[in-house]
C-alpha positions in Angstrom: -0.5 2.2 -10.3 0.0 5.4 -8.2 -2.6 7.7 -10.2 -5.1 4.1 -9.5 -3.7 4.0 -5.7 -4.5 7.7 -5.3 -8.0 7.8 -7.0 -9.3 5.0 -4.4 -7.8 6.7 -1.5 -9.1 10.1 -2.4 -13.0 8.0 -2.9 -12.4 6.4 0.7 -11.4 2.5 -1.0 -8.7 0.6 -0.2 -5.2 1.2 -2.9 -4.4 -1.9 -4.9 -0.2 -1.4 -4.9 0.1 0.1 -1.1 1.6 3.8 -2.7 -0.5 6.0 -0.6 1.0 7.3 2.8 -0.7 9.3 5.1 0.6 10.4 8.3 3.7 8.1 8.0 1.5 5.0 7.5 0.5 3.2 4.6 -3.2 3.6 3.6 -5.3 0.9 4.2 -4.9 -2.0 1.7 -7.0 -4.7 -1.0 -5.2 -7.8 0.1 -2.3 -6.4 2.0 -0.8 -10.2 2.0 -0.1 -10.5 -2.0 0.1 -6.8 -2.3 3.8 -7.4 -3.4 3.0 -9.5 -6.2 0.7 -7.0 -7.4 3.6 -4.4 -7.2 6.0 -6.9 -8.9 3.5 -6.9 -12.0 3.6 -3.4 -12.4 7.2 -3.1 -11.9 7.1 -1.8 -8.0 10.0 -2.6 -5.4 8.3 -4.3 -2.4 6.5 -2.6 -0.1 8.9 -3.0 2.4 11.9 -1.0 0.4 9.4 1.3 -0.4 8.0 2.8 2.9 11.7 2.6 3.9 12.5 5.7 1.6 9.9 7.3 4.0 11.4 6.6 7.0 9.3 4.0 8.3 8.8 0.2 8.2 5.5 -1.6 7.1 3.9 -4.0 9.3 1.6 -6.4 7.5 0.2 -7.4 11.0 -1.2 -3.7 10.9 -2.9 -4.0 8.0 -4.5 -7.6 7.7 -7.6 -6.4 10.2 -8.9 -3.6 7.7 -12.2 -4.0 5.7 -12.2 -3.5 2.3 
């Protein structure tokens, strides 16, 4: 899920499981609203507990305006 997260990012897509950071954001996401089901079916925390261990909280609001 990371190596799959980290090829989209580096070819300008949105990530699938919300793994990429950048400048103490999360990179834009596929589907930010059921991106926690997605990690669940991988066996992925949530989001949320996840951008915690970098410090920072994720907002869904900031992500639900992004084109994919």
């Amino acid at each position: 899920a990371l190596m799959e997260d980290r090829m989209l990012m580096n070819h300008g897509y949105p990530q699938i499981y919300g793994s990429q950071i950048i400048h103490h954001s999360v990179y834009k996401i596929h589907d930010p609203i059921n991106v926690n089901k997605r990690r669940a079916e991988v066996g992925l925390g949530t989001i949320e507990e996840y951008t915690r261990r970098f410090g920072f909280e994720f907002n869904l609001d900031d992500h639900l305006n992004e084109v994919d």
